[in-house]
N, C-alpha and C positions, 0 to 999 in steps of 0.2 A: 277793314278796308274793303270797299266797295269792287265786284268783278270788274273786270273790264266788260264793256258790250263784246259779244262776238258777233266779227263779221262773217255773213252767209254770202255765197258765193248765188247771185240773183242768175247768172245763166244767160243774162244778154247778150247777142251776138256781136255788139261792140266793144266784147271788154270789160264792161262797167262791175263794178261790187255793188254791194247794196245800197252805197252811198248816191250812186248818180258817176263814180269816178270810171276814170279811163286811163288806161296802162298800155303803152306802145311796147311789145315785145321784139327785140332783135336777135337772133341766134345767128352767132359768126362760123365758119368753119373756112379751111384753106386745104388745097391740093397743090404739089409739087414740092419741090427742095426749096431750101437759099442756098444751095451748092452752088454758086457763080461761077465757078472752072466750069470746063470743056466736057465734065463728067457731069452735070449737074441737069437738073430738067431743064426743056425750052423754057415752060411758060410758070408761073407763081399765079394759084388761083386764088383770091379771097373774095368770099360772097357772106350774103347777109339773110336772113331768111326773116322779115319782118311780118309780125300778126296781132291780132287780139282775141282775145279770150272768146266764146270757148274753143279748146284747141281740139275737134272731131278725130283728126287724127289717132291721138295720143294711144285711145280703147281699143281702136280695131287693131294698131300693132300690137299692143300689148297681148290680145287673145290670139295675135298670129306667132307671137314667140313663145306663148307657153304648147298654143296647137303641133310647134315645130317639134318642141321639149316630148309631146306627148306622142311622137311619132320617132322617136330614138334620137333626136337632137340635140347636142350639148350646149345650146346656143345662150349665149350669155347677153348679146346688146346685137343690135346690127349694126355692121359696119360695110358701106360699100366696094368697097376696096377687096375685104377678105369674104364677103361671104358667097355663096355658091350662087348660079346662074337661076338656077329654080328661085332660090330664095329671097335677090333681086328682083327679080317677076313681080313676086308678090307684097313686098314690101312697095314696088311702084305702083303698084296695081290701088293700095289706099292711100299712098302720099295723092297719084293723080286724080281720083272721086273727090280730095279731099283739099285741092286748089284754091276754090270759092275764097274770098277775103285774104289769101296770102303773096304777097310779092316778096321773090328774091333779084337782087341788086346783084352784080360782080365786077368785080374790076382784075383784067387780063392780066399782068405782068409778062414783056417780053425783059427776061431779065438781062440776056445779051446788050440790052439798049439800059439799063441802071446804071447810074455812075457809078465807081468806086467809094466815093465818101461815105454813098448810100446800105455797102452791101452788110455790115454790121449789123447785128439782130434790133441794137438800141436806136439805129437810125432809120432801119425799113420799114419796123413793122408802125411806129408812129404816121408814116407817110403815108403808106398805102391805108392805114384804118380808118385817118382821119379823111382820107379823099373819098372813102368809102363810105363811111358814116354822113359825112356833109349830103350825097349821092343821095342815101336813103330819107334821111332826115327832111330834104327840101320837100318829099311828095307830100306829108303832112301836115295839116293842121297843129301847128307842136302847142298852144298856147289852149288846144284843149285837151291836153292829157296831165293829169295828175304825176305821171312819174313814167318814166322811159327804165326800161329794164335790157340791159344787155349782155347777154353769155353766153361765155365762150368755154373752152373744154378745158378742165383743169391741166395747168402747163407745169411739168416736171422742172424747165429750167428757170431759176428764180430771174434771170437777167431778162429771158424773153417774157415772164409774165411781166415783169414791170414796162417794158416797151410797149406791151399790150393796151395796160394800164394807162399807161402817159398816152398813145394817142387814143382811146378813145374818151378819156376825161376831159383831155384841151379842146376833143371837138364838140361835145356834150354841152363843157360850160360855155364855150364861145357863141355856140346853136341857140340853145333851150332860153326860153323866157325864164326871170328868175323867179317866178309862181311853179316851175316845171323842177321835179327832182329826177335825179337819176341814179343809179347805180351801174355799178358792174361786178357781174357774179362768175367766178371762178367753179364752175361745178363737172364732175366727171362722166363722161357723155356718156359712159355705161350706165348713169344712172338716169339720164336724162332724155327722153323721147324725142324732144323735140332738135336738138343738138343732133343726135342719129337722122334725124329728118335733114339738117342743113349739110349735114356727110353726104347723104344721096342726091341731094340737088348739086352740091360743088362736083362731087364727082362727077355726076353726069353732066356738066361745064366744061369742065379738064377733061374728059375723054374726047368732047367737042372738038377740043383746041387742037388738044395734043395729041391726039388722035383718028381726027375726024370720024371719029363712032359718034353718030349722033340717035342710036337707037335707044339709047337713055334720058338723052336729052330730050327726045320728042315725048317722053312721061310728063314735063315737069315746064313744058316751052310755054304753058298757058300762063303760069304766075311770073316768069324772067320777064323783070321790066327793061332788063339792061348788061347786057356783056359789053363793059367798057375799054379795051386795047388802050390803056390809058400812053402808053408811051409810042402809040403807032407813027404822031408825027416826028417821035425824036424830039424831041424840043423839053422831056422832063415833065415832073408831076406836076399839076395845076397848083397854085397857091390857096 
């Protein structure tokens, strides 16, 4: 039986393999609870961090985590949330050099204003993904991309991955031309760069909001095409 051809990865700045093809990459990440009591956070952040290949990024964190490792640090992924205010620094220091061709999308959640029907894991996160996705998906050309890649951080509970699942497949298939494939990939963001990249942009969204610290934000304000307040009029998620 004959090899397969192997594909070499040609290095165009759009994306493309050696075919001429082109791949829309999406990385999801979220900040805040679905705690809806009175204990829960204000706001529900989900944002999108959309690119194409090649991803510049990806080497200079990689040489800053093992740099950290090689100065007595135990460091295993970066995560914005936990890791130390130096280490922040630096990690925005190459997400920002390294803006060129990436836009992150978000959509606010004031959850105080979510109906009840809605606050279920199987009913939110379909809503807010697919209004999310539609959001990202209209800025592109989709009918010339070979296949739309979307991932998000491998989810522990089986109920909320599938809610994942369902909304961004029903928006996927409803969007995409049917020449356009897609997927969605469940992968563990400690193993995954760019996933750690969409951690630090959401965070620094949700510190925004929630906090008006916007000194993270201002790393990353050049690729936000959009912080959407989707429920600011009260009036419910768009259709």
């Amino acid at each position: 039986m004959p090899e397969e051809p192997k594909i070499q990865s040609s290095g165009f700045r759009d994306g493309r393999i050696s075919s001429g093809a082109r791949f829309l990459y999406i990385f999801l990440d979220e900040a805040g609870n679905l705690d809806f009591s009175p204990n829960g956070t204000r706001y529900f952040v989900l944002a999108g961090v959309a690119k194409e290949r090649p991803f510049h990024a990806y080497k200079e964190l990689t040489e800053l985590k093992y740099d950290l490792v090689e100065r007595g640090m135990g460091l295993e992924y970066f995560h914005a949330a936990e890791d130390n205010q130096a280490t922040r620094n630096q990690v925005f220091d190459i997400i920002e050099k390294n803006l060129a061709d990436v836009a992150v999308d978000s959509i606010i959640v004031q959850k105080q204003k979510v109906a009840a029907a809605l606050h279920a894991d199987e009913h939110f996160y379909p809503k807010v993904l697919g209004t999310l996705l539609r959001e990202i998906l209209k800025q592109y050309p989709l009918a010339e991309f070979a296949e739309v890649l979307v991932f998000t951080d491998s989810l522990p509970v089986l109920r909320k991955r599938g809610a994942v699942e369902k909304g961004v497949k029903m928006t996927l298939a409803a969007m995409l031309p049917a020449t356009v494939r897609y997927r969605v990939l469940h992968h563990a963001s400690k193993s995954n760069m760019d996933l750690q990249i969409a951690d630090y942009c959401t965070w620094a969204i949700y510190r925004k909001w929630n906090s008006q610290d916007v000194r993270s934000f201002r790393r990353v304000q050049a690729a936000v095409r959009r912080e959407w307040d989707v429920l600011q009029a009260g009036t419910g998620f768009p259709d």
